[in-house]
VMD Tcl script that draws the C-alpha trace (Angstrom):
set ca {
  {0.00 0.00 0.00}
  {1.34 3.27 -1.05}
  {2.61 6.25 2.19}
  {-0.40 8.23 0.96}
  {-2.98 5.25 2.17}
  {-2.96 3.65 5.36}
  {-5.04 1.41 7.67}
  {-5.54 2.78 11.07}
  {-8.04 -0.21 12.15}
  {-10.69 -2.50 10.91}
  {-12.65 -4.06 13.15}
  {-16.65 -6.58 12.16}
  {-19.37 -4.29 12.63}
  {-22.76 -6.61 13.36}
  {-24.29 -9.60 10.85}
  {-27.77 -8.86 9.08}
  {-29.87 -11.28 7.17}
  {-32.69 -8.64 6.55}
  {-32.78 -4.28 6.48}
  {-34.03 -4.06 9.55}
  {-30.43 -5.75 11.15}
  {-28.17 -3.20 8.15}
  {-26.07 -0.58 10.42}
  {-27.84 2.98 10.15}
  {-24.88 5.17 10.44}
  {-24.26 7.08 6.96}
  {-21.14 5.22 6.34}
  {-19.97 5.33 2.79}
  {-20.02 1.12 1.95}
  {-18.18 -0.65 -0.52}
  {-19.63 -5.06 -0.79}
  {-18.02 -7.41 -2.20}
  {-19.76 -10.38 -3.89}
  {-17.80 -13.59 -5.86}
  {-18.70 -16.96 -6.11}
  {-17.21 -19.14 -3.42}
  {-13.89 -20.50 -3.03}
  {-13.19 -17.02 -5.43}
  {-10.51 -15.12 -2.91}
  {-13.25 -13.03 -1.22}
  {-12.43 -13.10 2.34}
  {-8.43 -13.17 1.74}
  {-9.24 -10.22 -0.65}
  {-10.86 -8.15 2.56}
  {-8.40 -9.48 5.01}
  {-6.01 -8.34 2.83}
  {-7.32 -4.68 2.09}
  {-7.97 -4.47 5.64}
  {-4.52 -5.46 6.69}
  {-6.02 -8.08 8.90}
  {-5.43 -11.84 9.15}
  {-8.37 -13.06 10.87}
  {-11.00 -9.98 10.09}
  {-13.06 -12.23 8.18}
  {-12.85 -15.85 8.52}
  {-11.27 -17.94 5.59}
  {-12.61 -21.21 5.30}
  {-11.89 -23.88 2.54}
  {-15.63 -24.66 2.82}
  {-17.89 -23.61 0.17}
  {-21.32 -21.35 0.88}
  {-19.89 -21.08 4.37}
  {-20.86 -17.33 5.00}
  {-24.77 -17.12 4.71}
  {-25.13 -13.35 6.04}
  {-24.30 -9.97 5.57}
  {-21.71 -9.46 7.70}
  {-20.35 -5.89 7.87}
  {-16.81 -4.50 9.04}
  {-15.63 -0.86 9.21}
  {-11.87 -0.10 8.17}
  {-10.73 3.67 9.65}
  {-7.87 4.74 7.27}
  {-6.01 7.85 6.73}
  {-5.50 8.70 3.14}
  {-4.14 12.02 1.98}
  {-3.65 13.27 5.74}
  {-7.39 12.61 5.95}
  {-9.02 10.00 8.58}
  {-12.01 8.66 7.10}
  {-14.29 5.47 7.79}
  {-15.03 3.29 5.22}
  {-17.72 0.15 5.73}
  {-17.23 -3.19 3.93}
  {-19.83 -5.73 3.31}
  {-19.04 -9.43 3.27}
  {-21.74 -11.05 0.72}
  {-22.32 -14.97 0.67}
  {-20.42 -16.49 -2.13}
  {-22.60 -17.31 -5.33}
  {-22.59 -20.14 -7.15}
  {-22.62 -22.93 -4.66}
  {-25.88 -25.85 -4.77}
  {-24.60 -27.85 -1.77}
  {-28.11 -25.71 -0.15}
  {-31.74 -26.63 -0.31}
  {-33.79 -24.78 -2.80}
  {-35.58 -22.62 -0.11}
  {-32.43 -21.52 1.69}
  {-31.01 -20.62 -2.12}
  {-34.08 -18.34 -2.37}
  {-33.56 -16.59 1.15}
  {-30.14 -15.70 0.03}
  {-31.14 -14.20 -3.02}
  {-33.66 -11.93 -1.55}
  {-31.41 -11.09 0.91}
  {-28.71 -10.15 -1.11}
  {-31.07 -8.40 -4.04}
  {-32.63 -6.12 -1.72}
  {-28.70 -4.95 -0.07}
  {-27.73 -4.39 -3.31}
  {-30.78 -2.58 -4.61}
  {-31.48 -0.99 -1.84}
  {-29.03 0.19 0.43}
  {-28.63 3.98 0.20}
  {-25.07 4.04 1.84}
  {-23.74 1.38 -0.88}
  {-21.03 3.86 -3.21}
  {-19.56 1.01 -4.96}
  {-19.75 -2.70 -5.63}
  {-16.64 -5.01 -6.01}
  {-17.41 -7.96 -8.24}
  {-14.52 -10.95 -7.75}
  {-13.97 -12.60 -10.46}
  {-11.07 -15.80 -10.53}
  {-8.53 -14.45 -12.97}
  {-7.11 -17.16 -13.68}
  {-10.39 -19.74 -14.42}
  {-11.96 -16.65 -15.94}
  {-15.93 -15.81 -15.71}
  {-18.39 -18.21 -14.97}
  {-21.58 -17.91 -16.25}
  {-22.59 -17.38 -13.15}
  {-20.48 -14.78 -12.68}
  {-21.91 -13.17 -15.81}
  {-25.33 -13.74 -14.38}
  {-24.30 -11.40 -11.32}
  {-22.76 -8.45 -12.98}
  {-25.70 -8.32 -15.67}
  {-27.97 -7.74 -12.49}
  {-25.18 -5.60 -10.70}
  {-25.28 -3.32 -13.80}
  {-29.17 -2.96 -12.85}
  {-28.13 -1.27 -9.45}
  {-27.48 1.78 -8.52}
  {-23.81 1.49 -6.96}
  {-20.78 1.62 -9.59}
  {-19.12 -1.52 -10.00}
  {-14.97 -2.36 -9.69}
  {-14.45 -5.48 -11.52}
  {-11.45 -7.54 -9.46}
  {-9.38 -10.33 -11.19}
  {-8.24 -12.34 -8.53}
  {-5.50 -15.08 -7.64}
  {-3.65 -13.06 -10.43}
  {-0.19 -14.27 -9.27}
  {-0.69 -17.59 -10.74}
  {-0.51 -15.97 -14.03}
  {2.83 -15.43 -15.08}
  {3.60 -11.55 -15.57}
  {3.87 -11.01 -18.89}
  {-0.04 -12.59 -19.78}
  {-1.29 -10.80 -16.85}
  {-2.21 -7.20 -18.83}
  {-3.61 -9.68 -21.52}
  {-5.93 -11.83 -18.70}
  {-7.61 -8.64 -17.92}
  {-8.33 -6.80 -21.18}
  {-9.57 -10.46 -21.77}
  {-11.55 -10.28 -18.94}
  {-13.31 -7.28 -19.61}
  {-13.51 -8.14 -23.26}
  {-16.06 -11.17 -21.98}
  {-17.58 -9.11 -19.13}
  {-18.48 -6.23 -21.25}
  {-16.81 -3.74 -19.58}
  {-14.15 -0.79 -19.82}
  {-10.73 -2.37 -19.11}
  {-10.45 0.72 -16.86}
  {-12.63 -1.09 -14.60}
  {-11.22 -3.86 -14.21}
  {-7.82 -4.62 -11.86}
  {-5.76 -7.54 -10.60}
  {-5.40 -8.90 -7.31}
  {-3.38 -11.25 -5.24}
  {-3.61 -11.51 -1.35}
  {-0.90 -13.70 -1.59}
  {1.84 -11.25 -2.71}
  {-0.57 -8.36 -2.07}
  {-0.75 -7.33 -5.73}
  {-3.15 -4.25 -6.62}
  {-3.83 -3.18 -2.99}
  {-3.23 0.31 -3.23}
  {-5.09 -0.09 -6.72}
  {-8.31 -1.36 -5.54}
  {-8.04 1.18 -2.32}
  {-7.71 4.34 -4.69}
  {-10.53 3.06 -6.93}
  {-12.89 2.42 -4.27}
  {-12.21 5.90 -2.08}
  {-12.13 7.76 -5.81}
  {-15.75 6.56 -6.23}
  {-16.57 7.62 -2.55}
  {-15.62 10.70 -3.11}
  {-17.74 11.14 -6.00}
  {-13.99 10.74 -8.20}
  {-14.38 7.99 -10.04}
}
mol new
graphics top color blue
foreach p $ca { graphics top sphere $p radius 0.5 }
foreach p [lrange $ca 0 end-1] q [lrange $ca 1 end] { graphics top cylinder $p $q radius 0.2 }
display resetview
């Protein structure tokens, strides 16, 4: 992370499975939603600069809530709090039909609804590429009101040179400007400065 951002603290807000249970403090909020196993909670740990902020499990459709966590950073000489929302990962049938349907309400109505939402990060596995699933979700993201930051993922397993070319191909598929579109990797901590200057330029009405 560049001098000009830093992480002061980041610490899990409260869990909500309906609006009633969403935090009401006008907190700019930035969610993230991926299918699972994508990176997602590395992704936050990572651009939170915590280990254990969210829970990483190697379980599939583990997370089943909204589960909300405010990061305090100081960017430009300028303390600011932003709010992250942890969305259940897409894409997983190991469920019943009915519970399927619960998370899908749940998660349309955040995403449709919620007033302090700036900006939506959409995970996508750089290196297996969209899903059609994953197309599914940004065709109804791009029906919502937030703006959306398209994030290629697990990009160090692609060697350097066919990285640039993985993400023009990814947007090239997605339908969308390559400017909105950047790699990731919480493993070597690739594009974290990248992601944080997208997301606070949208905040700030920048981007």
């Amino acid at each position: 992370m560049s001098s000009a951002l830093k992480v002061l603290d980041a610490v899990f807000v409260t869990t909500a499975t309906k609006a009633s249970q969403w935090p009401r403090e006008p907190v700019p909020e930035v969610a993230f939603v991926g299918r699972s196993n994508v990176g997602k909670s590395s992704m936050i740990n990572t651009l939170a600069q915590r280990n254990k902020l969210v829970r990483v499990s190697n379980t599939p459709g583990r997370t089943r809530t909204l589960n909300f966590f405010d990061v305090t950073m100081e960017s430009h000489a300028k303390k600011r709090v932003v709010r992250l929302c942890d969305l259940p990962g897409y894409g997983f049938a190991k469920v019943s039909k009915v519970e399927r349907e619960d998370w899908h309400h749940m998660i349309n109505e955040y995403l449709s609804e919620r007033h302090t939402l700036k900006v939506i990060v959409s995970i996508i596995d750089a290196e297996v590429g969209p899903t059609a699933d994953d197309v599914a979700m940004l065709d109804f993201l791009q029906g919502t009101p937030p703006k959306i930051l398209v994030v290629g993922t697990k990009i160090d397993r692609i060697g350097k040179s066919y990285r640039k070319p993985r993400l023009q191909e990814l947007a090239k598929k997605l339908e969308v400007p390559i400017e909105a579109v950047v790699g990731f990797s919480a493993t070597e901590r690739i594009g974290v400065s990248d992601v944080w200057n997208r997301l606070l330029a949208t905040v700030d009405g920048r981007g």
